[in-house]
C-alpha positions as CSV (number, residue, x, y, z in Angstrom):
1,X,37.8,95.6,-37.7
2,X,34.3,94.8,-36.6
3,X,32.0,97.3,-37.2
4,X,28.5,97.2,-35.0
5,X,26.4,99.4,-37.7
6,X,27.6,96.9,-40.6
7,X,25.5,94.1,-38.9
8,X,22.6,95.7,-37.7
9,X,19.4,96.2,-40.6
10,X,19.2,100.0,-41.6
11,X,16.2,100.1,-40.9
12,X,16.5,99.0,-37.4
13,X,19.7,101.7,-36.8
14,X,17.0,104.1,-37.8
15,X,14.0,103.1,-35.7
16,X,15.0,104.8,-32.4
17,X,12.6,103.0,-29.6
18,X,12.4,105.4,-26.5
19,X,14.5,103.4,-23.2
20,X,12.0,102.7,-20.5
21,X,13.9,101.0,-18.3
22,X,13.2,103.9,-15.3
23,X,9.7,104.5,-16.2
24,X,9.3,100.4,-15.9
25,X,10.8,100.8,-12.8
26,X,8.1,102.8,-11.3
27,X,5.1,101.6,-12.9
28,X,4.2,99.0,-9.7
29,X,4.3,102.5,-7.2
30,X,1.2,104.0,-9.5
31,X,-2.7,103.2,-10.2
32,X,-1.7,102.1,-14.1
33,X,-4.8,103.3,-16.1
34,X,-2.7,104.3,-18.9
35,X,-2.5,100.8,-20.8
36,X,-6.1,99.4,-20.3
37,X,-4.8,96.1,-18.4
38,X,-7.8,94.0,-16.8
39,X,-7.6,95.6,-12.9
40,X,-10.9,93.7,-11.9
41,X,-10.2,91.2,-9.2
42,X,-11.0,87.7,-10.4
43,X,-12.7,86.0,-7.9
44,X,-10.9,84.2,-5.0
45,X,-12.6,80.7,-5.2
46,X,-11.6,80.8,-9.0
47,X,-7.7,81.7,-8.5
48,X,-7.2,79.1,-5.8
49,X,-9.1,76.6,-8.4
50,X,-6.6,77.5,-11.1
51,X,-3.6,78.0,-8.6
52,X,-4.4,74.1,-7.4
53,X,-4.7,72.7,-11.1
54,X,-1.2,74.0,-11.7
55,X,1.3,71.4,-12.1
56,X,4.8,70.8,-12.3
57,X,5.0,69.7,-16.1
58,X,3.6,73.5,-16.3
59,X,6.8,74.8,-16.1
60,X,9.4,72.0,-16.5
61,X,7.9,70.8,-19.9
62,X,8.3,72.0,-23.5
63,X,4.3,73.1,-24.0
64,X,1.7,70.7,-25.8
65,X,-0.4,73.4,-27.7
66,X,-2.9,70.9,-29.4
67,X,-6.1,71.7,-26.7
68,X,-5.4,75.1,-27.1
69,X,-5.8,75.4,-30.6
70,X,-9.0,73.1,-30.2
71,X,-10.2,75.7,-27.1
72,X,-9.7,78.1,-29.0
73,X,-11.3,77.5,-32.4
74,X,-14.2,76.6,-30.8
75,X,-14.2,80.3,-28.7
76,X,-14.1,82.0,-32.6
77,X,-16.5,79.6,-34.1
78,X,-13.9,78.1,-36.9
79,X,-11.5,75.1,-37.3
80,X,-7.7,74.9,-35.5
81,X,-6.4,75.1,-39.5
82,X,-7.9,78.7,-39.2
83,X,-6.0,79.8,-36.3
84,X,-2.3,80.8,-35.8
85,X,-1.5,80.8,-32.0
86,X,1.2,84.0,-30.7
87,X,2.7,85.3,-27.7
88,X,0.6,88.3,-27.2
89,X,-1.8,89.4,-30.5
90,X,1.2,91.7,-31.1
91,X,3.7,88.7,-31.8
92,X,1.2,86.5,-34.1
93,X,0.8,89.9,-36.2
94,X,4.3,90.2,-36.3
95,X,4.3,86.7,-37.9
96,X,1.8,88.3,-40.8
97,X,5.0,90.7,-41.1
98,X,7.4,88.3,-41.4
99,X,5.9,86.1,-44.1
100,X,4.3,88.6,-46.3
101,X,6.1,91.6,-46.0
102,X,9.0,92.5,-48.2
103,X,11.4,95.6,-48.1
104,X,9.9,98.0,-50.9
105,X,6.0,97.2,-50.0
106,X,3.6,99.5,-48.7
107,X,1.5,99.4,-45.6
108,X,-1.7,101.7,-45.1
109,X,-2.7,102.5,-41.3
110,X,-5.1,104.8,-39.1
111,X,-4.0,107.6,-36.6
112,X,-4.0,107.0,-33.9
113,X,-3.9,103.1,-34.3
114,X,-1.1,100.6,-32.1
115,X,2.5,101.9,-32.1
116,X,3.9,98.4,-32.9
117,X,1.7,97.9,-36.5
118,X,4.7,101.0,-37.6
119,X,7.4,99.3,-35.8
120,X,7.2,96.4,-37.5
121,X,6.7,97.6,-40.6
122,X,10.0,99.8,-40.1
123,X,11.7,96.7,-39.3
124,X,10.7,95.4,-42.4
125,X,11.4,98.4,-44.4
126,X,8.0,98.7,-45.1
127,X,6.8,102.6,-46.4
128,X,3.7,103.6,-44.3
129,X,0.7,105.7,-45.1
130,X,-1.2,106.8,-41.8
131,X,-4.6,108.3,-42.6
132,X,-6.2,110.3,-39.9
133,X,-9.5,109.1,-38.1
134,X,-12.5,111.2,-39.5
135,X,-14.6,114.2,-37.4
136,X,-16.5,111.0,-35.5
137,X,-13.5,109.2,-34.7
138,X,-13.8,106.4,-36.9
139,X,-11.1,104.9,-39.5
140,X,-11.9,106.9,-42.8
141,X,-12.6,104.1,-45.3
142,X,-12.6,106.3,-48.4
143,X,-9.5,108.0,-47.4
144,X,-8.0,104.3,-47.1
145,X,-9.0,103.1,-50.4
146,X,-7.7,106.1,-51.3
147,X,-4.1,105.4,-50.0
148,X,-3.3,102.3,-51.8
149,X,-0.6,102.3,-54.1
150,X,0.5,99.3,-56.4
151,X,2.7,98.2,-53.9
152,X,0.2,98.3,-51.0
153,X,0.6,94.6,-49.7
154,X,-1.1,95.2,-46.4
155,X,-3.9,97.5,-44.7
156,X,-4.3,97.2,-40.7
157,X,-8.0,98.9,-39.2
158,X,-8.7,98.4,-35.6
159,X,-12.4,97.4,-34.5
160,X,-13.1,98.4,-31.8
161,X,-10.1,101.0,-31.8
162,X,-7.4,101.1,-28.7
163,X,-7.3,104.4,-28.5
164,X,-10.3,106.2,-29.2
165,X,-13.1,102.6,-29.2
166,X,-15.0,103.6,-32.2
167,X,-16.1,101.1,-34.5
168,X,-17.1,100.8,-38.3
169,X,-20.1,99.4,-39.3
170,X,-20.5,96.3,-41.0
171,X,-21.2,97.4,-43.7
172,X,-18.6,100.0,-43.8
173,X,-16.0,97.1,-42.8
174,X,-17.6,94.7,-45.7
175,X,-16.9,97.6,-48.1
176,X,-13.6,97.9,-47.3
177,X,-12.7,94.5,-47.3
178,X,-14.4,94.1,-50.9
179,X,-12.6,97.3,-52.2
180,X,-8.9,95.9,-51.0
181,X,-9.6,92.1,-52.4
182,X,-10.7,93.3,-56.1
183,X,-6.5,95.2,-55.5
184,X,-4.7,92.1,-54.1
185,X,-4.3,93.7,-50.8
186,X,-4.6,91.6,-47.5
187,X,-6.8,93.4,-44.7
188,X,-6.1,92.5,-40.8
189,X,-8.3,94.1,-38.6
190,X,-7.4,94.1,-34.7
191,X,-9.9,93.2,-32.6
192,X,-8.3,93.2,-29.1
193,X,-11.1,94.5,-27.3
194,X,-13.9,92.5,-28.9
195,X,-14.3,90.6,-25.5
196,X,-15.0,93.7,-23.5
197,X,-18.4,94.0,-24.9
198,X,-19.0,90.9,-27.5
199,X,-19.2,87.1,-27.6
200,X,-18.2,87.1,-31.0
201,X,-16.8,88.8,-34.3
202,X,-19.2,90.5,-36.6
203,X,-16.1,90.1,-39.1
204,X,-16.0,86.6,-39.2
205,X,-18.6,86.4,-41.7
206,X,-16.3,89.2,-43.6
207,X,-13.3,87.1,-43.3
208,X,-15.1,83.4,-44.9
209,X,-15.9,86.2,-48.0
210,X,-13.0,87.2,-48.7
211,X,-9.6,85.5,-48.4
212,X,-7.7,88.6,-48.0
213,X,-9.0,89.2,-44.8
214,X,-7.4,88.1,-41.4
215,X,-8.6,88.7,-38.0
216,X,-6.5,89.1,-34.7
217,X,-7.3,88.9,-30.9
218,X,-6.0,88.4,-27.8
219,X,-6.8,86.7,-24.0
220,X,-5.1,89.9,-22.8
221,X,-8.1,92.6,-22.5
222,X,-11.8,91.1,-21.5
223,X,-9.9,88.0,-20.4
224,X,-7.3,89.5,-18.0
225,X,-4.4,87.3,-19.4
226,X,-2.0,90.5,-20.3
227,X,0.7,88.9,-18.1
228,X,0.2,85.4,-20.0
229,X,0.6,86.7,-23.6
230,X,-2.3,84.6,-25.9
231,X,-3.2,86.1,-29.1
232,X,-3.9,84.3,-32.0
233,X,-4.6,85.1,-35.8
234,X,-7.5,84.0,-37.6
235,X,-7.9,83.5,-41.3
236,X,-8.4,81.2,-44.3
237,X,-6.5,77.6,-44.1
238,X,-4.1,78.8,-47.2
239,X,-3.1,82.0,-45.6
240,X,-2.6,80.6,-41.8
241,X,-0.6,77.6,-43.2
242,X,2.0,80.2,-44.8
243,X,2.0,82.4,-41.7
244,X,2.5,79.2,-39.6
245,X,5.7,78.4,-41.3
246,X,7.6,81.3,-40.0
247,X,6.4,80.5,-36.3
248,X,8.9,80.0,-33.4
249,X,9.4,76.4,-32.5
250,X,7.0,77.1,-29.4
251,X,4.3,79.6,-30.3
252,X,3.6,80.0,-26.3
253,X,5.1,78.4,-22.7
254,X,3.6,75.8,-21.6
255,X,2.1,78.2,-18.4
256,X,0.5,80.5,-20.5
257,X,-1.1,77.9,-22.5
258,X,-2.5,76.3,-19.0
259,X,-3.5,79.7,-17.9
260,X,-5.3,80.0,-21.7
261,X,-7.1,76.9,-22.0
262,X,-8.5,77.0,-18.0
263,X,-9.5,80.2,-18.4
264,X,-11.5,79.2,-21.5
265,X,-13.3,76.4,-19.7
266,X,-14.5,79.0,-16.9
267,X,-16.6,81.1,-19.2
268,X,-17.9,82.5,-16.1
269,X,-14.7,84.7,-15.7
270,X,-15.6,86.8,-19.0
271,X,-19.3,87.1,-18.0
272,X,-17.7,88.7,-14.2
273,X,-15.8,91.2,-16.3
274,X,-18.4,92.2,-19.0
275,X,-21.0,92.9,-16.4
276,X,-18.2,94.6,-13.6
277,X,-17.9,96.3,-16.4
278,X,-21.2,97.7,-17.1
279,X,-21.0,98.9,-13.7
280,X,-18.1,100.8,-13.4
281,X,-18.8,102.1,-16.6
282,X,-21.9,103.2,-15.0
283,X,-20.7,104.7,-12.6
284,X,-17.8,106.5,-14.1
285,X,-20.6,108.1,-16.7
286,X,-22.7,109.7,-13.6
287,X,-19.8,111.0,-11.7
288,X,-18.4,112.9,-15.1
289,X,-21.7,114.2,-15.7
290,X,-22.1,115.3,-12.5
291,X,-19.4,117.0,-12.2
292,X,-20.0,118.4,-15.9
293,X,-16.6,116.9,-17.0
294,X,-17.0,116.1,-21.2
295,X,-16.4,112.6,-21.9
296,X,-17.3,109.7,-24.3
297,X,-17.6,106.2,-23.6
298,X,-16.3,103.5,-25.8
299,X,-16.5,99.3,-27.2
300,X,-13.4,99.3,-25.0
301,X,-12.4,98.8,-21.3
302,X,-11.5,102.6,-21.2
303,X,-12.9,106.1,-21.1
304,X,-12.0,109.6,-23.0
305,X,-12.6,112.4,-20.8
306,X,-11.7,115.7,-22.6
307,X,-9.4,118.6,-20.7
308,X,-9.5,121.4,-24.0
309,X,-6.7,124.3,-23.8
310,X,-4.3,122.6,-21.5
311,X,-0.9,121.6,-22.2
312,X,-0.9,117.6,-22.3
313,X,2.1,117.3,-20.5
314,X,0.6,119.3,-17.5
315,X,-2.3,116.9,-17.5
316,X,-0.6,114.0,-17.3
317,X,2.1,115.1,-14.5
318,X,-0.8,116.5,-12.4
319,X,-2.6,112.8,-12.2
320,X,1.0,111.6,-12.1
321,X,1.0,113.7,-8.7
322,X,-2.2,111.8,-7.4
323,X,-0.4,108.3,-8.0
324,X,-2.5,107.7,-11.0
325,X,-0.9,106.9,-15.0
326,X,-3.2,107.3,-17.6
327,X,-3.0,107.7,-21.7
328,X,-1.0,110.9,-22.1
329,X,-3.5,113.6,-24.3
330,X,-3.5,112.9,-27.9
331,X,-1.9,115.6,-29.9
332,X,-4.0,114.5,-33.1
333,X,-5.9,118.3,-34.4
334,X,-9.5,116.4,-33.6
335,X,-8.4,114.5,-31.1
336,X,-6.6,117.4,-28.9
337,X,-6.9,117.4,-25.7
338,X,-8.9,114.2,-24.9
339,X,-7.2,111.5,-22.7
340,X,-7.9,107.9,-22.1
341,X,-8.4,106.3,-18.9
342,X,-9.0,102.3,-18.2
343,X,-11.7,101.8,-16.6
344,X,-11.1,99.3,-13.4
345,X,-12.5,98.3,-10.6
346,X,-15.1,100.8,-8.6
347,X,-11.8,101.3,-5.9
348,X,-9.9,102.3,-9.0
349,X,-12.9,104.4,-10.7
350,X,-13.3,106.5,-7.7
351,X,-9.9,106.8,-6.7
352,X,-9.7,108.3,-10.7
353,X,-12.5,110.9,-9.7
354,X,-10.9,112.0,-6.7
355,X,-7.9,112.7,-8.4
356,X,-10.0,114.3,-11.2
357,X,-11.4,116.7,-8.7
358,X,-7.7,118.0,-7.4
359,X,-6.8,118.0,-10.9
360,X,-9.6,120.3,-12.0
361,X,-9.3,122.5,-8.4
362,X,-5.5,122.7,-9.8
363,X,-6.1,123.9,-13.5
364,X,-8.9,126.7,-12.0
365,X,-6.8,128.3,-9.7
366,X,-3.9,128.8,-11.9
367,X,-6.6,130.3,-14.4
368,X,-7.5,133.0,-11.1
């Protein structure tokens, strides 16, 4: 008799992933600032220049990757050898999983840090050690250290982080890397929202010092290509060969490597966003204050504004009432009651504050 649970990996049986089918559904009917897409409009000259260079080979053809690796080394400052190309930064550190990853090895992480960095390590039946971010919000590097075990095989920091944008200092970050080479332990640190702010990694110098280290990033923030899934890997030729053998037989479509490699000859499109940017940070900064709201800025596209003694859940249902998504509250003990907004375009920004304003009118008078 066949027997479903007999072909299915335990570990995947016992890594319950919540259905979202309905809440997919009805993501298009609200203002999403909840996953920090790229809302800024690119400009309409630009899309009809990209929309005309589109050709049919685009999406009849198996893709030709080589100018996209090229594109892209040149965008890091390293050689194509260094890079390994992925659907989505997500996917290309799956591959990491995949081909150095065994069941029985040990994986150190930061809380909060990306949901799929456990996922994967679940599926791999990896052990994970989660070590909370410290009073300032940054990844405790001492407490990491700390963490490693002798089958540690893998430690994952984020820089800037996604949730709360906090960053460690080079130093701190050099230190780090040092301490987990001398213990044979590889170190990947995200950096998926270098773009927002940066032109390039301060860890690239990190990474050509030690060969444990392996960088990730991704089109999908700063460059507004969430829906095109680019990411890539970067690291030292040894490790990125090895990695590349367990890629797919197309790392990418052929369409999202057109979309890639235009968008990386219009430079101009990452300069729009960086400095739209600025300005709806700007703006977002003097309409908190003035309304005496707490909140921190970050090295990401997004904001934390902080709601202290209110239920999470509340929070989020009552912007869920004005049409808006955002970041549900963390639930961290230092973190509690902060949430995270993207920050969008100035329509989005003040539609945010509106909403704020009912929101806060709302949580008074059930005080009265």
């Amino acid at each position: 008799m066949f027997n479903i649970q007999a072909v299915i990996k335990e570990h995947v049986v016992e890594n319950k992933r919540e259905s979202l089918w309905s809440y997919l559904e009805e993501r298009p009917n609200y203002l999403m600032l909840d996953k920090n897409e790229n809302h800024h409009p690119m400009d309409e000259d630009l899309f009809e220049a990209f929309r005309a260079s589109l050709k049919p080979e685009h999406l009849c053809n198996y893709p030709v990757l080589n100018n996209l690796y090229k594109k892209i080394a040149k965008l890091v400052g390293v050689e194509e050898r260094n890079i390994y190309l992925g659907s989505g930064s997500d996917l290309a550190i799956k591959a990491l999983f995949d081909a150095c990853l065994r069941e029985g090895d040990h994986v150190v992480l930061h809380n909060p840090c990306y949901f799929m960095f456990e996922n994967y390590a679940k599926y791999a039946g990896v052990s994970i050690s989660s070590t909370p971010v410290t009073e300032d919000w940054k990844p405790d590097v001492a407490a990491i250290i700390d963490a490693v075990k002798e089958n540690t095989k893998l430690v994952i920091v984020e820089d800037p982080s996604g949730f709360v944008g906090t960053r460690l200092s080079y130093s701190q970050m050099h230190g780090l890397a040092e301490a987990l080479y001398s213990k044979g332990v590889l170190l990947l640190i995200d950096e998926a929202y270098l773009y927002v702010e940066g032109k390039q990694s301060a860890n690239l110098d990190i990474l050509q010092k030690f060969p444990n280290v392996i960088l990730a990033q991704t089109l999908s923030k700063a460059h507004g290509l969430a829906g095109a899934r680019v990411g890539f890997l970067i690291g030292g030729t040894e490790l990125i060969g090895h990695i590349s053998n367990v890629r797919p037989l197309y790392e990418i479509s052929a369409l999202s490597a057109w979309a890639a490699e235009w968008q990386l000859d219009h430079p101009e499109v990452l300069e729009r966003f960086q400095e739209k940017m600025r300005q709806t940070k700007a703006y977002m900064r003097e309409a908190l204050t003035e309304r005496r709201q707490t909140f921190k800025d970050t090295h990401g596209n997004f904001m934390l504004v902080q709601f202290a003694g209110y239920d999470s859940k509340e929070i989020e249902q009552l912007f869920q009432e004005q049409g808006i998504l955002i970041r549900r509250p963390f639930e961290q003990s230092n973190l509690k009651g902060w949430l995270r907004v993207t920050i969008s375009q100035l329509e989005h920004c003040e539609k945010f504050i509106s909403a704020l304003d009912i929101v806060v009118d709302k949580l008074n008078f059930k005080k009265i």
